[in-house]
C-alpha positions, 0 to 999 in steps of 0.5 A: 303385739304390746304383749309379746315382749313381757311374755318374753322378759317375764321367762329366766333370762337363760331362755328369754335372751336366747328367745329375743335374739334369734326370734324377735331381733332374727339373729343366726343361732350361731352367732347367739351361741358365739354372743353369750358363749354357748355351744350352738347345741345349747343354744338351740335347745335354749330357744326350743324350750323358750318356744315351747315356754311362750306357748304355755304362757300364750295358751294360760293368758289368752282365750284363742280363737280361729275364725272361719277365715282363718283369723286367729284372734286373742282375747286376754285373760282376766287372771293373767294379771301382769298382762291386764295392767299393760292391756290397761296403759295401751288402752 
């Protein structure tokens, strides 16, 4: 999704990066914690609070339905508006 990334890049650096890196780019926690000199400790609580981030920035910029089939569909959010200027440029 287009809208993943600036969700990411919108959180403090000290919890988006760790995010990136180990859920996006599937890199080992503890070569994250090796690459920006972290324990493996901090590390792991860096990417549980940058989840449950991301969930709360999910959850306050789109509409989320489940469908009978099991399909999740997203709807933006008219407020979310950094988000409305990228759903702008892809269309």
């Amino acid at each position: 999704s287009p809208f993943l990334q600036p969700l990411i890049d919108f959180m403090p650096p000290k919890y988006g990066l760790p995010l990136q890196l180990a859920d996006i780019e599937g890199k080992k926690q503890s070569c994250i914690a090796t690459q920006l000199g972290l324990t493996l400790t901090a590390t792991k609580s860096r990417v549980q609070r940058a989840r449950k981030l991301l969930k709360a920035q999910i959850n306050t910029c789109f509409y989320i339905k489940e469908r009978r089939s099991g399909l999740v569909c997203f709807e933006l959010k008219a407020s979310c508006q950094p988000l409305q200027c990228i759903a702008r440029e892809n269309l």
